[in-house]
C-alpha positions as CSV (number, residue, x, y, z in Angstrom):
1,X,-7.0,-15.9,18.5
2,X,-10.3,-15.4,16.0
3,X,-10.3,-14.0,12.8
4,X,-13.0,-12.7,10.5
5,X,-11.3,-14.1,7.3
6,X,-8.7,-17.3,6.9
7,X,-6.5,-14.9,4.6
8,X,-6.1,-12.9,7.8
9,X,-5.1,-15.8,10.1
10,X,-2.9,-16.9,7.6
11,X,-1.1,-13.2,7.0
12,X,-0.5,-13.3,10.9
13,X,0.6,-17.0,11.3
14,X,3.4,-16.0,8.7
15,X,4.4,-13.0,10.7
16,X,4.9,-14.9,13.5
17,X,7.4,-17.3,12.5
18,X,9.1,-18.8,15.9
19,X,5.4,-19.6,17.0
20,X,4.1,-23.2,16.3
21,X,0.6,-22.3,14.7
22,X,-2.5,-24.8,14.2
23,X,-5.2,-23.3,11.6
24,X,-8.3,-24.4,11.6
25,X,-11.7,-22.7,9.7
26,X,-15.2,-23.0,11.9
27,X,-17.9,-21.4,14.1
28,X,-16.8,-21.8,17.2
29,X,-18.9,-20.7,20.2
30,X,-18.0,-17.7,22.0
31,X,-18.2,-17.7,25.8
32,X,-17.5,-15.8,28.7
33,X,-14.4,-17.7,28.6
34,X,-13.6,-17.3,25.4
35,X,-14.4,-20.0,22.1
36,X,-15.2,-23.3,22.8
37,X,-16.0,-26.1,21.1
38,X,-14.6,-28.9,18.7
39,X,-13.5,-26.2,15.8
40,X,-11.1,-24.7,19.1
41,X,-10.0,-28.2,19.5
42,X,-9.2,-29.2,16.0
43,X,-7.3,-26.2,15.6
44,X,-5.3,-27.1,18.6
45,X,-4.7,-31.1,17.2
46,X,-3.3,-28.8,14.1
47,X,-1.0,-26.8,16.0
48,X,0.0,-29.8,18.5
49,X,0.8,-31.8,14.8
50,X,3.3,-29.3,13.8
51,X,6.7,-28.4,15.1
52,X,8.4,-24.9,16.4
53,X,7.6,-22.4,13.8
54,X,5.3,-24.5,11.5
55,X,2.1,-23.6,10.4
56,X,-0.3,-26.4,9.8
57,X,-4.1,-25.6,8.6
58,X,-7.2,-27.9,7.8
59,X,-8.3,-28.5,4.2
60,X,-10.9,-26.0,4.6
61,X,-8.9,-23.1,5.6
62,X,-6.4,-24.3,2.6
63,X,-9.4,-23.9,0.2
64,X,-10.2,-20.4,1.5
65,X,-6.8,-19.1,1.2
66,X,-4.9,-20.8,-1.7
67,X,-5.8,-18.5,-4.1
68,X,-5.1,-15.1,-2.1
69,X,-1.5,-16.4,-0.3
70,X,0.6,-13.2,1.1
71,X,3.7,-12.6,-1.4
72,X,6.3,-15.1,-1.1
73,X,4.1,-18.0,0.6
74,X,3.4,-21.3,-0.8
75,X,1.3,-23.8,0.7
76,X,2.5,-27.8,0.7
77,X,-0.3,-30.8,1.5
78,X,0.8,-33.1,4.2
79,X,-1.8,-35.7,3.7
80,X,-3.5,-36.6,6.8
81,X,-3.0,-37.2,10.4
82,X,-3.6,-39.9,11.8
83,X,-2.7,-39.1,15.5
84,X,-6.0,-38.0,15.6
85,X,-9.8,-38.5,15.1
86,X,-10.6,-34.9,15.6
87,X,-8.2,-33.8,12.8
88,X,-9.4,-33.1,9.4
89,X,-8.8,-35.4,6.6
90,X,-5.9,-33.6,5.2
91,X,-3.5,-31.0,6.7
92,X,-1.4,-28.7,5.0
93,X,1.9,-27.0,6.2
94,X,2.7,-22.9,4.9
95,X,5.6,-22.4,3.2
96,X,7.8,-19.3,2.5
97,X,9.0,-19.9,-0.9
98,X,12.7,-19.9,-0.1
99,X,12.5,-22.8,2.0
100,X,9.8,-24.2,-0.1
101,X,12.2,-26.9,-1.6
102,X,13.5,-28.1,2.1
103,X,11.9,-29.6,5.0
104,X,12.0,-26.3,6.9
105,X,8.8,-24.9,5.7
106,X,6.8,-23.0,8.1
């Protein structure tokens, strides 16, 4: 999925909490197949880095957002990952805020 804005990507990542989301802010090409290129694939190493209803963006989409979060969400850095060259140098994970204090964020 594309969106015009991160805030947007991020307001539907939260309503889809059993999905394991990747986020990753770029200009992809668009194809007849779809988007391509190495943004598409960086979001994937995001999504492949989190677990089943985690939402893990790139620093950049974190800087878009973090000011202009949907109500009750809290974002938490990760730090890097280093499973990966494609991945960004920092990664972090959406929270709600009620399981902001617990290892069960989004």
């Amino acid at each position: 999925m594309a969106f015009a804005r991160a805030t947007e990507a991020i307001s539907a990542a939260v309503g889809m909490q059993r999905a394991r989301i990747g986020l990753y802010t770029g200009e992809p090409q668009l194809s007849a197949e779809g988007y391509i290129g190495l943004d598409v694939h960086r979001a994937a190493r995001n999504m492949s880095a989190g677990h089943g209803g985690q939402v893990l963006l790139s620093q950049t989409t974190r800087d878009l957002v973090e000011h202009d979060l949907p109500g009750g969400v809290s974002l938490r850095d990760l730090g890097g990952n280093p499973a990966t060259t494609l991945m960004t140098t920092t990664c972090s994970i959406v929270c709600k805020k009620q399981l902001a204090k617990t290892s069960k964020c989004m």
